[in-house]
N, C-alpha and C positions, 0 to 999 in steps of 0.2 A: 353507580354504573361503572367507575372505572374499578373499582372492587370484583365487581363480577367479571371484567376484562380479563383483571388479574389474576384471577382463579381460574378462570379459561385458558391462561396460557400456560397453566404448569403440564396437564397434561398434555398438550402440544411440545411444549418447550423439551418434556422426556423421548417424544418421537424426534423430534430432530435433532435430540444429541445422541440417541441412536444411529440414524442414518447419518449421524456427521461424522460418529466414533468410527463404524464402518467402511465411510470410504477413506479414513486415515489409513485406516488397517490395510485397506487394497492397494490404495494407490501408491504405499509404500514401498515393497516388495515393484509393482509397475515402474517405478521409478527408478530404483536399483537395476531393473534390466533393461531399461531404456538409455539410460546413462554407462554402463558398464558395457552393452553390447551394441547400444549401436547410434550413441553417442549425441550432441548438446541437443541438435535439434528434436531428435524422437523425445530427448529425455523434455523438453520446453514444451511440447506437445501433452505429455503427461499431466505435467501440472496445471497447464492451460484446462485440463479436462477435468482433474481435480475440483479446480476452482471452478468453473460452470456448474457441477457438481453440490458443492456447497451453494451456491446463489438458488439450484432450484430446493434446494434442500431449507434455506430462508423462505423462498415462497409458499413454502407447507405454513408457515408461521401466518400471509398475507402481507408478509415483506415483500414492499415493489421497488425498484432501482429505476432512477430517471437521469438517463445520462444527456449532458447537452454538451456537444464539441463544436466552439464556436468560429473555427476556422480551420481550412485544414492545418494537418502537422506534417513538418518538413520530414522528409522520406532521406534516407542513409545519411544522417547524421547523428552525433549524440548529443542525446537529451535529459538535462533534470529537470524531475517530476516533483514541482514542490507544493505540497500539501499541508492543509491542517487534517490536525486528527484526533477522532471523536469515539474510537472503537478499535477493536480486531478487526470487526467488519469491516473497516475502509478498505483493506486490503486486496478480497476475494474480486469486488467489480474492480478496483485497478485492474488488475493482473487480465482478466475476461475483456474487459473491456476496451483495455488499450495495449491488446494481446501483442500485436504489430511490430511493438516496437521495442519488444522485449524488456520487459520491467524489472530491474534489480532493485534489493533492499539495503537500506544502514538500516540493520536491525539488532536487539541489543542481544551481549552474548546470551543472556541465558535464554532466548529462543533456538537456540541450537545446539538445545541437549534434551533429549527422548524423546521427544515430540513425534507420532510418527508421522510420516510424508513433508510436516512443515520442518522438521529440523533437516531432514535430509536434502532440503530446497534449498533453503540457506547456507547450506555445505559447501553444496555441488552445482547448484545453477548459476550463479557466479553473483550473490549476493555476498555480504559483508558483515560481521559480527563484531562488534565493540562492546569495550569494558566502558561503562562510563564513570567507572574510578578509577581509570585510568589512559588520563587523556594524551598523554604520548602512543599509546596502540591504535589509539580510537582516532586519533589524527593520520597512523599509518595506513589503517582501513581505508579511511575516505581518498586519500591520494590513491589505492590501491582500484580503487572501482573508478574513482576517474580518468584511471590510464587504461581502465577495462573498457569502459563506454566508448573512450574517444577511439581507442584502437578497433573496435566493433562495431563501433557506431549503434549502442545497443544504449539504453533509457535507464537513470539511475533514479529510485524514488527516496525524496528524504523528507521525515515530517521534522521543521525545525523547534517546534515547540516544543520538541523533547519527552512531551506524555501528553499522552491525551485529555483533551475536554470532557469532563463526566457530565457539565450541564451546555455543552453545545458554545459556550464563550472561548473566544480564541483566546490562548496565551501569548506572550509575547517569543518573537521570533529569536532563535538565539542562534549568533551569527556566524560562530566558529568556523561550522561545518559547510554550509553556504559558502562560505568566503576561499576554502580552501578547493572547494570542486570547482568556482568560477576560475585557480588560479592555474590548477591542474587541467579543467578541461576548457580551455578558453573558447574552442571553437564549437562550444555547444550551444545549444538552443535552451532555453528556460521555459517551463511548461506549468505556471501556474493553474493550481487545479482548488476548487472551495467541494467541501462534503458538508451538508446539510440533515442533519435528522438522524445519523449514524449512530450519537450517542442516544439516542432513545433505545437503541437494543440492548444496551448495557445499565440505562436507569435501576436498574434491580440489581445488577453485578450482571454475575455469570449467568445467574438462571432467579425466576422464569425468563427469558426474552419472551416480550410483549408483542402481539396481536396486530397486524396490519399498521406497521412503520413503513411509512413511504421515504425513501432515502435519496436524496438528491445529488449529483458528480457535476459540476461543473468543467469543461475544459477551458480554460482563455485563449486567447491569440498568444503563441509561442515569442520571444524576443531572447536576442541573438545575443552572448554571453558580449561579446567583442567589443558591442554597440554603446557600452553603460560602464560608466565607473560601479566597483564592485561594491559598494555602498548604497551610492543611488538605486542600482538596481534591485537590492535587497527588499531596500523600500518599495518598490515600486510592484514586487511580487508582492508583499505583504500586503500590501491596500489592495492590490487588486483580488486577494485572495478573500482576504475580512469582508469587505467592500459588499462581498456577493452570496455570503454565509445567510441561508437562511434561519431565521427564531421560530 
């Protein structure tokens, strides 16, 4: 049975990297004149539709997103987004999902070269690109988006386990980068978030993407950078992100 799954998904899997190639292509050029003419917001709107884009474009698959936000989230303030990560896919529901509050990436440099619309995002929308061979840039990055948030009051997302999950088990939290956005943006808010079932779209690689993966977002209750030594707090994101990981 899961044989015949898997056979069913390649022709599916060629349609949605069709309609996926496609709106790269569009939304590229969209983005350049959003951004160039008429500036962050139109251009944050672009992507924001990008990425809804992509997620119905998952649903051709029977990919479902089940997002649960368990309390509200603090309004004009800056917030890191800290995630594990199990996929590319974790990416598209952030961004949809928790449009609001404007979501930046520590993404690594080489997403920010051809790529269309995704490297042009990371450019221009006030995401962050690091060498991670080289950790004095990659230390300058993170200071750099932490004085972006705090001053904007705009959401920075960082997955600390550095690569992702290919069978869904978390790795362990690596705390550099953590440590340096609590020190930079002290008066942020911490936004632990768990993704569940994400790497099942990637169990095969790149392709086929498999057949009716239901993918799960947890949001937690938000806690205040200020409140917690920046240790303790590390931990205490990290359990509560593991903690909620579904198998």
């Amino acid at each position: 049975m899961k044989q015949i799954a898997k056979l069913a998904s390649y022709p599916a899997s060629v349609l949605f990297y069709f309609l996926f190639g496609i709106n790269m292509l569009v939304f590229h050029p969209v983005q350049w004149v959003c951004y160039n003419v008429f500036g962050y917001h139109a251009h944050k709107k672009s992507v924001d539709y990008f990425n809804w884009i992509i997620l119905r474009c998952l649903n051709l698959l029977g990919t479902s997103f089940h997002v649960t936000i368990n309390s509200s989230i603090p309004n004009n303030v800056p917030i890191i987004m800290v995630a594990n990560h199990q996929s590319m896919w974790d990416i598209p529901p952030i961004i949809w999902f928790l449009r609001k509050y404007h979501p930046k990436f520590i993404s690594k440099i080489e997403l920010g070269k051809n790529i269309p619309s995704i490297s042009y995002n990371l450019k221009y929308g006030g995401s962050v690109l690091i060498d991670r061979k080289n950790p004095r840039q990659a230390a300058g990055e993170i200071i750099k988006i932490a004085r972006y948030v705090s001053e904007h009051n705009r959401s920075v997302v960082i997955f600390p386990e550095g690569t992702r999950s290919r069978d869904g088990q978390p790795k362990p939290f690596r705390q550099t980068g953590l440590l340096t956005l609590f020190k930079k943006a002290p008066n942020a808010y911490v936004l632990p978030v768990s993704i569940s079932h994400s790497w099942k779209l990637q169990q095969y690689g790149m392709f086929p993407i498999p057949l009716g993966i239901s993918m799960n977002i947890e949001v937690h209750p938000s806690i205040k950078v200020s409140n917690h030594a920046p240790d303790a707090l590390i931990e205490i994101v990290e359990t509560t992100i593991k903690d909620s990981i579904k198998h």
